[in-house]
Backbone as CSV, one residue per row, in Angstrom:
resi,resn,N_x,N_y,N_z,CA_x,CA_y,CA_z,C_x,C_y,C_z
1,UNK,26.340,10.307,-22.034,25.629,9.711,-23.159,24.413,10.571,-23.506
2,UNK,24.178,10.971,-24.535,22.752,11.704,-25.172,21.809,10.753,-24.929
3,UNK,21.060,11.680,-24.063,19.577,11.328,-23.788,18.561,10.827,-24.731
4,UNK,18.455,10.313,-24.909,17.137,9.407,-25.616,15.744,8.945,-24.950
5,UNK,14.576,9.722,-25.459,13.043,8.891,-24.863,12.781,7.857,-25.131
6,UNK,13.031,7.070,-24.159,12.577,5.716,-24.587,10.907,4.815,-24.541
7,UNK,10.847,5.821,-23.902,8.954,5.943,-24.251,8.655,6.362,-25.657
8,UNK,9.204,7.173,-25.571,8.504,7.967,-27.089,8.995,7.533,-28.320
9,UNK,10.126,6.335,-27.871,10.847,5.658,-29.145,9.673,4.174,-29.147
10,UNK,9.242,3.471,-28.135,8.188,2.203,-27.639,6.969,3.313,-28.518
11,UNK,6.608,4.195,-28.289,5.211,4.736,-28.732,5.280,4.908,-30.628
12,UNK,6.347,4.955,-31.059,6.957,5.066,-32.171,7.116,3.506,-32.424
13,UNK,7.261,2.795,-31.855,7.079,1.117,-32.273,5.861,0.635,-32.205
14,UNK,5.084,0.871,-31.545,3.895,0.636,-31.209,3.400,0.820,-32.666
15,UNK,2.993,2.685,-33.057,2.488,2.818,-33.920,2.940,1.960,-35.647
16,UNK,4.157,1.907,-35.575,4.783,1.098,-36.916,4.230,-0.370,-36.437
17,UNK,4.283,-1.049,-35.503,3.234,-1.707,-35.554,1.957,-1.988,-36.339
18,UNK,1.251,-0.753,-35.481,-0.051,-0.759,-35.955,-0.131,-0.536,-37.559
19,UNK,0.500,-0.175,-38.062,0.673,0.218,-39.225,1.121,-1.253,-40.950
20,UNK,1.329,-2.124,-39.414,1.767,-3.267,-40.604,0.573,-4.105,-39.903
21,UNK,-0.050,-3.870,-39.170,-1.111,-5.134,-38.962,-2.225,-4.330,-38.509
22,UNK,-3.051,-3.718,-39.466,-4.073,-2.919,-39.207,-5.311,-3.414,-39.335
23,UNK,-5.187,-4.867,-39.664,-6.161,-5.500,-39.471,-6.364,-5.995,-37.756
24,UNK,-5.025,-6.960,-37.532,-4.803,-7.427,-36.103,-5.067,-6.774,-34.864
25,UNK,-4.464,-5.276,-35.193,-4.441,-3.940,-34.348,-5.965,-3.257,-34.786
26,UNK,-7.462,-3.935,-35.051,-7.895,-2.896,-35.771,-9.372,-2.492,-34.316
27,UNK,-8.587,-2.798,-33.085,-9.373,-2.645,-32.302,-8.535,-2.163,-30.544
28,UNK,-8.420,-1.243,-29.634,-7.365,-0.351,-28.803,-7.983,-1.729,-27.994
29,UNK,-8.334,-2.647,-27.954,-8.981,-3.928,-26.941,-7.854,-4.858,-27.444
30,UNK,-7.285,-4.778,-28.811,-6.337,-6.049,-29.458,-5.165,-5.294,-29.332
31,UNK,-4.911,-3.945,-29.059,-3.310,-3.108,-28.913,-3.269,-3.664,-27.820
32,UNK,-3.987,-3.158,-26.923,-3.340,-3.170,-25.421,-3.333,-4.800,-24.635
33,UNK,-4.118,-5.840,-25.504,-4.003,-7.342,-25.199,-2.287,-7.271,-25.309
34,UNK,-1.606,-6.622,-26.770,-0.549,-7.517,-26.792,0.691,-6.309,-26.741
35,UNK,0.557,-5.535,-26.242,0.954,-4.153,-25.333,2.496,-5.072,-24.759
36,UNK,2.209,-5.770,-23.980,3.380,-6.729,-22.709,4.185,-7.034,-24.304
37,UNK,3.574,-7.933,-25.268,4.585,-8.452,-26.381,5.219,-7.570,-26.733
38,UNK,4.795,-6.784,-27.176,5.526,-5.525,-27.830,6.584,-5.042,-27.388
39,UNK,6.091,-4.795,-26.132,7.503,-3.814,-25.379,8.645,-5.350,-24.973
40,UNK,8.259,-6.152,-25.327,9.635,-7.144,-24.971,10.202,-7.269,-26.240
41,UNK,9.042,-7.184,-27.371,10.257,-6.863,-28.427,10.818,-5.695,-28.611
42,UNK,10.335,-4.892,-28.089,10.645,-4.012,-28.496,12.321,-3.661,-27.370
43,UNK,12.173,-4.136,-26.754,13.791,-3.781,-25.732,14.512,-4.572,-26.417
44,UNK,14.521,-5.390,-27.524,15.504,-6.451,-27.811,16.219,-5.705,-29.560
45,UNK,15.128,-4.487,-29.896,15.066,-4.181,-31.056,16.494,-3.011,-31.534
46,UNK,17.151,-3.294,-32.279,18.818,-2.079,-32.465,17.286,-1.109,-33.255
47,UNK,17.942,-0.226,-32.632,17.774,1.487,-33.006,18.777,2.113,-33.222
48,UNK,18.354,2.604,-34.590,19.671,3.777,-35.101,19.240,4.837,-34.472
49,UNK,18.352,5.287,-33.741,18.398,6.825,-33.004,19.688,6.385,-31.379
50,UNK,19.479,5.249,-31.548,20.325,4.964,-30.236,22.060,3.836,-30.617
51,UNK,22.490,4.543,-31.640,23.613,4.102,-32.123,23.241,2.850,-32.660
52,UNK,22.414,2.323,-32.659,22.635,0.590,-33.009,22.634,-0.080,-31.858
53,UNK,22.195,0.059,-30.652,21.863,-0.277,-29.473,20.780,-0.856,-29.619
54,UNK,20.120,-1.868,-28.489,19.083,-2.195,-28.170,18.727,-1.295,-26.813
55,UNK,17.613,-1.026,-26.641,16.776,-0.362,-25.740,17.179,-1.199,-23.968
56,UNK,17.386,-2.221,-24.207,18.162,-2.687,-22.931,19.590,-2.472,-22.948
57,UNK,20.451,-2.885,-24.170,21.690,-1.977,-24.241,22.118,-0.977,-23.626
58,UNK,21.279,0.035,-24.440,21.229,1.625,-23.799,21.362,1.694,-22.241
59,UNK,20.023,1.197,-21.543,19.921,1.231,-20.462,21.275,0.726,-19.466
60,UNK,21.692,-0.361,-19.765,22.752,-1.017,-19.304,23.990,0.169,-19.270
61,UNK,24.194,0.329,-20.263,24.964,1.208,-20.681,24.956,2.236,-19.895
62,UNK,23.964,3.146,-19.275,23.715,4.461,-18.848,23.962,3.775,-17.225
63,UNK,24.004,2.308,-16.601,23.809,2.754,-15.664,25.492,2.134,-15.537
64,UNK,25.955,1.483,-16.091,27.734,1.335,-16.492,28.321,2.592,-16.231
65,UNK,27.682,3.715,-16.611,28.431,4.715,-17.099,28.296,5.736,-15.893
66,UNK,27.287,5.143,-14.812,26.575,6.398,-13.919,26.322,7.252,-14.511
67,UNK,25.077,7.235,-15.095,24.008,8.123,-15.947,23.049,7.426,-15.425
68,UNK,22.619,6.750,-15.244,21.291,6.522,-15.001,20.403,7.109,-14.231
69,UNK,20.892,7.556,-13.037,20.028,8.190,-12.076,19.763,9.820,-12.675
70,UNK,20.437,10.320,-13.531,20.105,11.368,-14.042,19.646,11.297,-15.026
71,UNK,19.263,10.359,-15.548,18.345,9.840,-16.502,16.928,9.849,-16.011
72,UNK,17.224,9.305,-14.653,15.112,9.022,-14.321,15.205,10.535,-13.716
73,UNK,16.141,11.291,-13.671,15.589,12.497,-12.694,15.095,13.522,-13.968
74,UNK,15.850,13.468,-15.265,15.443,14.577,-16.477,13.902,14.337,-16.744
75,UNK,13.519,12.541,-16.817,12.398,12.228,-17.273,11.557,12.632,-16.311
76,UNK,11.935,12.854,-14.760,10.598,12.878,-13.835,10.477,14.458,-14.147
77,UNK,11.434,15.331,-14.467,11.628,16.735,-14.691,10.329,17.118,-15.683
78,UNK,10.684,16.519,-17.085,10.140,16.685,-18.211,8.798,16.151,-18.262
79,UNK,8.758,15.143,-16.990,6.942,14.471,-17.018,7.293,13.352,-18.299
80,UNK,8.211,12.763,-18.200,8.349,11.488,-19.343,8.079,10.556,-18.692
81,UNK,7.476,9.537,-19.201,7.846,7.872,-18.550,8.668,7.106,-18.432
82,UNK,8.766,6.624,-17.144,10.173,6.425,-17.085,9.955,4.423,-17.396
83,UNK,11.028,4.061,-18.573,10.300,2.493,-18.766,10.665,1.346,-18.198
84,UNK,10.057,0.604,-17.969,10.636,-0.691,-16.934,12.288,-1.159,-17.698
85,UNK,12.302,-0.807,-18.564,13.984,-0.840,-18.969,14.871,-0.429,-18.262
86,UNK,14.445,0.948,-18.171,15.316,1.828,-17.506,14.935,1.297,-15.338
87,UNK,13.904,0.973,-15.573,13.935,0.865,-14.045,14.951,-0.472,-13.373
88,UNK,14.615,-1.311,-14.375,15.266,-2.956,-14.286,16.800,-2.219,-14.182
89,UNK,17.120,-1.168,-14.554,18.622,-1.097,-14.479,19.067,-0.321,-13.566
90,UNK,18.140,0.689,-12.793,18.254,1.711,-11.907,18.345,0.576,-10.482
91,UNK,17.288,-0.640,-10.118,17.538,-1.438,-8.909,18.842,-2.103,-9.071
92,UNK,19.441,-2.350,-9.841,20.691,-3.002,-9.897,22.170,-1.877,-9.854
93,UNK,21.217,-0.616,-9.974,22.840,0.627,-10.194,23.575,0.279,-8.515
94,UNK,24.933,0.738,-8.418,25.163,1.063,-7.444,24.571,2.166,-6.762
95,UNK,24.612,2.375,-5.185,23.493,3.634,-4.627,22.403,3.752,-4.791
96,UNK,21.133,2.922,-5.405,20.061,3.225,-5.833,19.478,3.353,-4.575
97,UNK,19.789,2.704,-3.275,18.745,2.889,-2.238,18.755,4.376,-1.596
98,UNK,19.671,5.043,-1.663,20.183,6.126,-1.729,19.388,6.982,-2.843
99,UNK,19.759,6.684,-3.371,19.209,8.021,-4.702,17.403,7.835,-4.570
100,UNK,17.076,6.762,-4.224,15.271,6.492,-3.951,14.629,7.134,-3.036
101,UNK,15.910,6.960,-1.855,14.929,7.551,-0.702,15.281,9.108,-1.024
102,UNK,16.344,9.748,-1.606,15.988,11.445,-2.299,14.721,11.612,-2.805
103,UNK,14.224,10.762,-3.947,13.632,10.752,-4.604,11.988,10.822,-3.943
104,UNK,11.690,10.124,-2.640,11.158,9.978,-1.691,10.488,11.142,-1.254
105,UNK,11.474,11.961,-1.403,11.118,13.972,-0.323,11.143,14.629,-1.527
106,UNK,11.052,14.315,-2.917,11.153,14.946,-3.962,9.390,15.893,-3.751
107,UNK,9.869,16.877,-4.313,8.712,17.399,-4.319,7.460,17.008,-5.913
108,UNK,7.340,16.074,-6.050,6.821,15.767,-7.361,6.196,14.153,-6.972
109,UNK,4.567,14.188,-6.986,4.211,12.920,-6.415,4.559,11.471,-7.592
110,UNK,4.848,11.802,-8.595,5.412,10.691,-9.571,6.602,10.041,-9.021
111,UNK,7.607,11.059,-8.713,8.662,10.597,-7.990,8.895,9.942,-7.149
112,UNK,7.365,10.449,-6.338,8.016,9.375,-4.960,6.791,8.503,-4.780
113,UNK,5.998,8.193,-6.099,5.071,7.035,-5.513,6.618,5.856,-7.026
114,UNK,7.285,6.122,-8.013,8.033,5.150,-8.611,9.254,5.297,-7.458
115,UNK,9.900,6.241,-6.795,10.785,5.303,-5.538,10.417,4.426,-5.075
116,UNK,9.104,4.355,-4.680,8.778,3.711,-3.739,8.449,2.172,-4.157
117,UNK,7.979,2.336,-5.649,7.827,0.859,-6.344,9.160,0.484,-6.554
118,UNK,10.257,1.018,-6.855,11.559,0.362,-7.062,12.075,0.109,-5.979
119,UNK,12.260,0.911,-4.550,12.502,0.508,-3.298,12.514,-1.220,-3.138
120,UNK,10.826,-1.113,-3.111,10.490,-2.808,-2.849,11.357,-3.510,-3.373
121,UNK,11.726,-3.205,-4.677,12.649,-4.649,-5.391,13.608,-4.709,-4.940
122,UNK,14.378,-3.736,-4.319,15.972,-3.869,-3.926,16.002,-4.521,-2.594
123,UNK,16.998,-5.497,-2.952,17.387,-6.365,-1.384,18.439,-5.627,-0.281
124,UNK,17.651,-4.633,0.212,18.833,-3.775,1.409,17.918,-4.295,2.399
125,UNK,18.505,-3.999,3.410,17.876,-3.905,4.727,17.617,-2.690,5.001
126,UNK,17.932,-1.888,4.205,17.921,-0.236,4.644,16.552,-0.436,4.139
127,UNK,15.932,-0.720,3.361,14.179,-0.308,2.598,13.393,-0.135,3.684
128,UNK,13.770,-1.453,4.727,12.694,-1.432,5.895,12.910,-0.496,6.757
129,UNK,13.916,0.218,6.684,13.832,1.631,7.882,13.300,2.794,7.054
130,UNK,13.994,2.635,5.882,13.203,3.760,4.709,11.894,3.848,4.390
131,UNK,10.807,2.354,4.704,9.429,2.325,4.697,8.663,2.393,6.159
132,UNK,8.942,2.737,7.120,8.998,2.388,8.581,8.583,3.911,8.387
133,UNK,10.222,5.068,8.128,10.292,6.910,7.955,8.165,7.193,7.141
134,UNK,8.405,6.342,6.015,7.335,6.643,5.283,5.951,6.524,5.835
135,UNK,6.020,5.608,6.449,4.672,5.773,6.907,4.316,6.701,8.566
136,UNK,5.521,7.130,8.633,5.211,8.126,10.231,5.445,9.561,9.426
137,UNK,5.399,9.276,7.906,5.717,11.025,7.572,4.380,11.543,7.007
138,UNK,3.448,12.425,7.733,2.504,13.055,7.054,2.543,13.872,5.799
139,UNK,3.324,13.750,5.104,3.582,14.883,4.226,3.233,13.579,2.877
140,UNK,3.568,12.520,3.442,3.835,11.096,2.533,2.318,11.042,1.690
141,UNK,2.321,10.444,0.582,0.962,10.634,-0.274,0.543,9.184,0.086
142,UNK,-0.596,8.849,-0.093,-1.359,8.041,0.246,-1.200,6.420,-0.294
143,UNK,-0.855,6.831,-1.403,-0.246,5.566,-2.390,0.832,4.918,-1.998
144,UNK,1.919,5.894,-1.767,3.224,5.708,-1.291,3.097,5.105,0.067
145,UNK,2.920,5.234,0.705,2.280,4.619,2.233,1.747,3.340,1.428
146,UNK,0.628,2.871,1.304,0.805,1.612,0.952,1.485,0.648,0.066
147,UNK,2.585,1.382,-0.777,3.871,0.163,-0.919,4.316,0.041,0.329
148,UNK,4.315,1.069,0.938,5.279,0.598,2.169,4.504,-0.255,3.030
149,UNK,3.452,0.226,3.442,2.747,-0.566,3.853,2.998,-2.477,4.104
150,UNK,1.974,-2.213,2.566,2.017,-4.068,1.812,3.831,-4.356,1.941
151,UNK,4.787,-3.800,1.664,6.330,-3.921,2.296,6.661,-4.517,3.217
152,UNK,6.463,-3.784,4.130,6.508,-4.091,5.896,5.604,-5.696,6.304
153,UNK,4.375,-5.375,5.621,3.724,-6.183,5.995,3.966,-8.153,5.637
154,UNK,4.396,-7.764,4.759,5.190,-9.083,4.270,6.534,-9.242,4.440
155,UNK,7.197,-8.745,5.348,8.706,-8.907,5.566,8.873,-10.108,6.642
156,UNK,10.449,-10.102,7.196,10.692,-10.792,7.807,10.816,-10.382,9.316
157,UNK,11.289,-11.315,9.930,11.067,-10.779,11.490,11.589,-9.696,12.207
158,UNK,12.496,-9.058,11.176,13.246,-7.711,11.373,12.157,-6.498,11.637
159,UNK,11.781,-6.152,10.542,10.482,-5.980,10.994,10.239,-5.271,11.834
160,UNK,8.806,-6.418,12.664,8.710,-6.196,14.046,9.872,-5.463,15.189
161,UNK,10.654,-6.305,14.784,11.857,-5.602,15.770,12.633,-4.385,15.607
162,UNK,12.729,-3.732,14.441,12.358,-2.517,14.408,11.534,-1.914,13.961
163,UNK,10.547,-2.022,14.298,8.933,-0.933,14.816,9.291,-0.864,15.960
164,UNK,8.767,-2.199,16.748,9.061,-2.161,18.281,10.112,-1.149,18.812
165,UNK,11.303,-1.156,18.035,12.555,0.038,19.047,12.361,1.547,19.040
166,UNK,11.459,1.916,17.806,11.025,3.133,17.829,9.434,3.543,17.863
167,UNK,8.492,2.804,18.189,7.197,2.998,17.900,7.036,4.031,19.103
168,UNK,7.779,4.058,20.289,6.959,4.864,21.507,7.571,6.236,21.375
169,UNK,8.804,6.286,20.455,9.264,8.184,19.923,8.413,8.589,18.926
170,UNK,7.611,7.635,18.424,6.543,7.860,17.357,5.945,8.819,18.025
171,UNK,5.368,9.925,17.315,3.492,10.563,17.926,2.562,9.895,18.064
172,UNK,1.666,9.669,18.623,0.820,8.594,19.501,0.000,8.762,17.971
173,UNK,-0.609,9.817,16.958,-1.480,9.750,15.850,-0.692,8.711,15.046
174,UNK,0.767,8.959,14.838,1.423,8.001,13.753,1.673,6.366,14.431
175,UNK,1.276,5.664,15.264,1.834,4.671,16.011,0.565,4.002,15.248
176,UNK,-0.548,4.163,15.058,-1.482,3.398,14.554,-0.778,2.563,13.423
177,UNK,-0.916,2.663,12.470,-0.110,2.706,10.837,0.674,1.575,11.145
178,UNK,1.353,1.744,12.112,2.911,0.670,12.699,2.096,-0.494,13.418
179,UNK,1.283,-0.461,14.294,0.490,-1.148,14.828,-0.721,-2.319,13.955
180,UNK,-0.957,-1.441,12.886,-1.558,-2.422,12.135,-0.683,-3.464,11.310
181,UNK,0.560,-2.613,10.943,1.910,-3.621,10.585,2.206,-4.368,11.314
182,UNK,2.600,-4.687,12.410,2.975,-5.858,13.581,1.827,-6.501,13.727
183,UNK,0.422,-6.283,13.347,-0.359,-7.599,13.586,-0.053,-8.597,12.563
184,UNK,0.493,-8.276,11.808,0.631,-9.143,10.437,1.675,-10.646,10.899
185,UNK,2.568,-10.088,12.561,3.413,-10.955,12.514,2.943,-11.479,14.094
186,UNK,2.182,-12.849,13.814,1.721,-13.077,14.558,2.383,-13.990,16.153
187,UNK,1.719,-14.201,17.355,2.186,-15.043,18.478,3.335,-14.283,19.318
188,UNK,3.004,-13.101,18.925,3.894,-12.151,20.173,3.395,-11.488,20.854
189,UNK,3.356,-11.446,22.359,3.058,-10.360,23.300,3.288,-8.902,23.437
190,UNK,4.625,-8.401,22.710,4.993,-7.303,22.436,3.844,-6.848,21.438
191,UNK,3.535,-7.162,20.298,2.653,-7.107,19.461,0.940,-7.040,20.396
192,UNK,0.944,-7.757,20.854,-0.819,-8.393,21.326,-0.510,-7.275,22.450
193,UNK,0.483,-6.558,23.121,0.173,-5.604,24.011,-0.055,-4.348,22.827
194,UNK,0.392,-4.275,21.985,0.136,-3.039,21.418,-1.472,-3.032,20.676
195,UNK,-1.570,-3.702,20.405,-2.993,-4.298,19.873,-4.272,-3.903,20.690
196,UNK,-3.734,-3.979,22.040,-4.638,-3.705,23.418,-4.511,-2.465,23.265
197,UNK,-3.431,-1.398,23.770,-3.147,-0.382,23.631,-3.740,0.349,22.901
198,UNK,-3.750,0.339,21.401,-4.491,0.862,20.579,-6.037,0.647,20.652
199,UNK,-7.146,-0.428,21.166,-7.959,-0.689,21.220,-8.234,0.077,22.499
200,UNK,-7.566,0.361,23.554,-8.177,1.145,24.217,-8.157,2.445,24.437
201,UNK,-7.458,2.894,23.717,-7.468,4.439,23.446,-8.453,4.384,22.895
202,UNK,-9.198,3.699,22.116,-10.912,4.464,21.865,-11.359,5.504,20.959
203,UNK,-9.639,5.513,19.925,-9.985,5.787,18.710,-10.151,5.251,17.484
204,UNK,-10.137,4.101,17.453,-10.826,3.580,16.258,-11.070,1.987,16.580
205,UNK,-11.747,1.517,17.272,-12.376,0.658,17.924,-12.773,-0.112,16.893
206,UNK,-13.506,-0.181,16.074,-13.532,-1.517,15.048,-12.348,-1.698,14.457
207,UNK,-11.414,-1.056,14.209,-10.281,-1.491,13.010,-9.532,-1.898,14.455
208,UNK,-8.779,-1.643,15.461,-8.154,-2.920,16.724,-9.474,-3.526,17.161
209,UNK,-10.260,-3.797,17.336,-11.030,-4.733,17.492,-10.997,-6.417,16.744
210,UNK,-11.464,-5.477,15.716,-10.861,-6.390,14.601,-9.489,-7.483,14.393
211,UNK,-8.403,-6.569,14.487,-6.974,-6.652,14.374,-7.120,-7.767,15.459
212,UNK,-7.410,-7.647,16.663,-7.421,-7.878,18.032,-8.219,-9.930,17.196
213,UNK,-8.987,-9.450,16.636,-9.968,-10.666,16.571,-8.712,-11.758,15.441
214,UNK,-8.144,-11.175,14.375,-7.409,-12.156,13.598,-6.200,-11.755,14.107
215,UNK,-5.704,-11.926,15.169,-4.593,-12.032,15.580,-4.238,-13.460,16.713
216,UNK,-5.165,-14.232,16.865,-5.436,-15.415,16.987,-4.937,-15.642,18.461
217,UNK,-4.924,-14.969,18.939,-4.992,-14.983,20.561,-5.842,-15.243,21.481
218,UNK,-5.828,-15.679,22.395,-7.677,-16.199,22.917,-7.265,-15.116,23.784
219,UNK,-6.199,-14.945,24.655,-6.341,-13.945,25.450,-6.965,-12.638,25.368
220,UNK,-7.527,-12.264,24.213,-8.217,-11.085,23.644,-9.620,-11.235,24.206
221,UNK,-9.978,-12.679,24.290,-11.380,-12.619,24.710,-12.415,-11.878,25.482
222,UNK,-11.123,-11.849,27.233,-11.901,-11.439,27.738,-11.582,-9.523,27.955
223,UNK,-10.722,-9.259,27.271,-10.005,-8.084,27.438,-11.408,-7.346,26.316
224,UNK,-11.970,-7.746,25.222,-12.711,-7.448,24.390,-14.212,-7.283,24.936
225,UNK,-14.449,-8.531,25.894,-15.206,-8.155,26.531,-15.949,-7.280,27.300
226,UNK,-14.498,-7.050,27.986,-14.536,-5.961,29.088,-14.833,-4.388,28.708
227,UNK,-14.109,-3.985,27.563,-14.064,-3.215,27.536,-15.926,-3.069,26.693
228,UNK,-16.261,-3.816,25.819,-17.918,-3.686,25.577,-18.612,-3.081,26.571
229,UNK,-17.944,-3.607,28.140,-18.957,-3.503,29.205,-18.571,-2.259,29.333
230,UNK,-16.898,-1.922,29.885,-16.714,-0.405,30.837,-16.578,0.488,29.975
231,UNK,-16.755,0.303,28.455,-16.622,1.876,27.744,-18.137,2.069,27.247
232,UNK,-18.377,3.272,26.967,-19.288,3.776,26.422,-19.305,3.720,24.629
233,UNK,-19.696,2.313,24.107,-19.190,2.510,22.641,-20.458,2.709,21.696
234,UNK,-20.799,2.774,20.660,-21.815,2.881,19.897,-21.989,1.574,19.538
235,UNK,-23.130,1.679,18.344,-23.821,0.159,18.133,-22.460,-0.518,16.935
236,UNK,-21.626,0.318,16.105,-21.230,-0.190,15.094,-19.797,-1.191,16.117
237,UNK,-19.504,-0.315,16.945,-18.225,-1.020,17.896,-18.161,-1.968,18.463
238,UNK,-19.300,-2.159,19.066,-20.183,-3.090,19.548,-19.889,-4.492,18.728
239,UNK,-20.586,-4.168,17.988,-20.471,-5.664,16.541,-19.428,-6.225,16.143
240,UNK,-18.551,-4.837,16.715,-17.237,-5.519,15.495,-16.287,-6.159,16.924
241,UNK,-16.878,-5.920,17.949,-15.834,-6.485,19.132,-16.790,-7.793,19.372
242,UNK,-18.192,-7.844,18.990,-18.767,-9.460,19.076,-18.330,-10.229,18.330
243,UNK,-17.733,-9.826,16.666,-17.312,-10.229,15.611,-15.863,-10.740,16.307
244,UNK,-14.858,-9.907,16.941,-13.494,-10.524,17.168,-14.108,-11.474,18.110
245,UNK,-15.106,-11.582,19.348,-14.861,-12.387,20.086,-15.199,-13.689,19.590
246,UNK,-16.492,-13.318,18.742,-16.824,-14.824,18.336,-15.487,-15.935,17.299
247,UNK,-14.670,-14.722,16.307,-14.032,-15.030,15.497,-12.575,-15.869,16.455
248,UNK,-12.490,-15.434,18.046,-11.747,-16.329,18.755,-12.167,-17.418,19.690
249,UNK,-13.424,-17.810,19.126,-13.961,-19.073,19.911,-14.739,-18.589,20.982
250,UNK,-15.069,-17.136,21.278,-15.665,-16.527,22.462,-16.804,-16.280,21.834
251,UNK,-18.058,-16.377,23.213,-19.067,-15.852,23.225,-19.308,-14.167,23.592
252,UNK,-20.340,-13.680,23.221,-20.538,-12.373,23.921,-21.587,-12.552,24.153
253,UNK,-21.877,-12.488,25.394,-23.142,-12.375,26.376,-23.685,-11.120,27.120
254,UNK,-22.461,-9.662,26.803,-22.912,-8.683,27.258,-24.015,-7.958,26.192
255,UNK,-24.993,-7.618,26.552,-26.241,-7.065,25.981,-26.342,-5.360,26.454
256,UNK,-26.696,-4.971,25.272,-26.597,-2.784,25.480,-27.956,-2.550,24.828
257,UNK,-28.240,-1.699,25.142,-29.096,-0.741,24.637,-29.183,0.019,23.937
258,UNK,-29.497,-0.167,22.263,-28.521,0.658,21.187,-30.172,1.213,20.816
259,UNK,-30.920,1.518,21.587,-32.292,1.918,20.390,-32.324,3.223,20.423
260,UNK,-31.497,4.449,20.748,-31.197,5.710,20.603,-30.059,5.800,19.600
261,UNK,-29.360,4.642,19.842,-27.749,4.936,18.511,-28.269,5.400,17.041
262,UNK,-27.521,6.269,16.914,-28.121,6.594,15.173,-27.464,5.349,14.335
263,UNK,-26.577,5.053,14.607,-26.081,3.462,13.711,-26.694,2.454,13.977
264,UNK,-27.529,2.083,14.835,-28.115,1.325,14.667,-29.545,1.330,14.117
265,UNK,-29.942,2.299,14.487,-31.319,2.838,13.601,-31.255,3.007,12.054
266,UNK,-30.089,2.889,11.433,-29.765,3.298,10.003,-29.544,1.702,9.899
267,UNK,-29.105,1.190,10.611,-28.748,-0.278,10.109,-29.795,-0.926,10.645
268,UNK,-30.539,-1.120,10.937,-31.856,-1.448,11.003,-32.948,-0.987,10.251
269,UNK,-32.779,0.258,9.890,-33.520,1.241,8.897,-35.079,1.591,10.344
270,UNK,-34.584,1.949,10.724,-35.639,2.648,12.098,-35.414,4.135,12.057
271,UNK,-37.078,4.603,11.947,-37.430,5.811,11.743,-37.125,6.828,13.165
272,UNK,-37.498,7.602,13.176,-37.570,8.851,14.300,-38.446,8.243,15.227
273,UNK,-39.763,7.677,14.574,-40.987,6.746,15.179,-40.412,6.010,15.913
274,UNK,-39.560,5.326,16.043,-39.421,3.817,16.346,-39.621,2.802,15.369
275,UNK,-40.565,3.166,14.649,-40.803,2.189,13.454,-39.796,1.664,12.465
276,UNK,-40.128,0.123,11.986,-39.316,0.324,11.046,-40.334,0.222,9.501
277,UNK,-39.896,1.109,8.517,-40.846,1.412,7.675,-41.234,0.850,6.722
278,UNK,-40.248,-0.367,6.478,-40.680,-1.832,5.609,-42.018,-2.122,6.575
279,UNK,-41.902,-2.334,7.919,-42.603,-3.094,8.900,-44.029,-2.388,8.920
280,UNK,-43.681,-0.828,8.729,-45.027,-0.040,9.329,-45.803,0.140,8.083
281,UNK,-45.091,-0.106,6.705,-46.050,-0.426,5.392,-46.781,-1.870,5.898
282,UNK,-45.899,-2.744,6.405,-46.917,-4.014,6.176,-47.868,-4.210,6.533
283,UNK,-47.817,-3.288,8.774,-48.762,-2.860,9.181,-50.055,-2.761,8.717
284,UNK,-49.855,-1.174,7.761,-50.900,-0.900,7.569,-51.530,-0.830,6.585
């Protein structure tokens, strides 16, 4: 089937639009209010550049025909937009979970941050091993990682159970990422041991601290404790492991000596002096 922009045919409606209601349209604050209307009429609208088709037609059509996927690949080529028309028809093609996760290692970050939004919609079970790959792949862009992310994080109990079967072939840098995903699914020990795990490796001590604190375990209490006492942490770590304990019904009664910490002197606003310089104006 001949290719047709279907962006650039919507941008071409848009403007004939604007063109019959230039009063209505006479402000880019009153286009883009009714932007959503438009493009729903506008998929319902026959176009003679597209035989007498409607813009959902078409689409239907291309993915009937297996065209579609070489449809979003010309547009990601050409830097076109690719339109929720065409996408509404790409999650329903046959193979799409397939052709997404290509799309995934594509070398072109458009490509693989819209796989990754169409991923989500499709009901495979494959997405969750395909978003699991994504977030242990450094090469992955930052965006893309959190569909997968927010993904994982709202799934079902599958899930957990596979993180858990592969988290320890993980690299100990990529196991974090996975770890903050399984707190999401709460009242498991498999989980609340990894939680520990990560909190005591002692690289990023407020964010499992934290984790540790809304993960609603009391058993964290005194494990949070402890470690306040036997590690050497700064003033900001400190807080955020009084913060989980208190946030699980625990007290913290261990007391440190933070008046050398540079974080605490900044969060206090304490000079080189000792002073603090709200205090040493009032002084004097």
């Amino acid at each position: 089937m001949k290719f047709e922009n279907l962006d650039k045919l919507f941008e071409l409606y848009v403007q004939e639009a604007v063109r019959k209601n230039k009063e209505k349209y006479s402000s880019h604050e009153a286009l883009e209010d009714d932007l959503g209307m438009l493009f729903n009429r506008f998929e319902n609208v026959r176009i003679k550049t597209l035989d007498g088709k409607t813009p959902k037609e078409y689409a239907a059509e291309l993915r009937e025909d297996g065209e579609i996927f070489d449809y979003v690949s010309k547009c990601l080529e050409n830097n076109i937009e690719v339109t929720d028309t065409i996408c509404d028809e790409v999650v329903r093609a046959e193979g799409a979970t397939e052709y997404l996760n290509g799309l995934l290692y594509e070398n072109n970050k458009d490509a693989k941050l819209l796989a990754a939004l169409l991923l989500k919609e499709i009901d495979d079970e494959e997405v969750e091993d395909i978003f699991i790959s994504v977030l242990t792949n450094d090469e992955m862009p930052d965006e893309v990682k959190t569909v997968a992310f927010e993904y994982l994080s709202d799934g079902d109990d599958c899930v957990p159970e596979k993180i858990l079967e592969i988290i320890n072939s993980v690299p100990e840098k990529n196991q974090g990422i996975l770890v903050e995903v399984l707190s999401n699914f709460k009242g498991r020990k498999d989980v609340f041991y990894w939680l520990v795990t990560m909190l005591q490796r002692a690289e990023d001590v407020p964010t499992y601290a934290g984790l540790l604190g809304r993960y609603d375990d009391p058993a964290a209490i005194d494990i949070l404790k402890s470690f306040a006492s036997e590690v050497d942490i700064n003033y900001v770590e400190f807080v955020e492991i009084r913060n989980a304990v208190e946030e699980l019904g625990g007290e913290m009664t261990e007391e440190k000596d933070f008046s050398d910490d540079p974080y605490y002197k900044y969060i206090n606003h304490i000079g080189e002096d000792g002073e603090n310089p709200e205090t040493a104006e009032t002084k004097n």
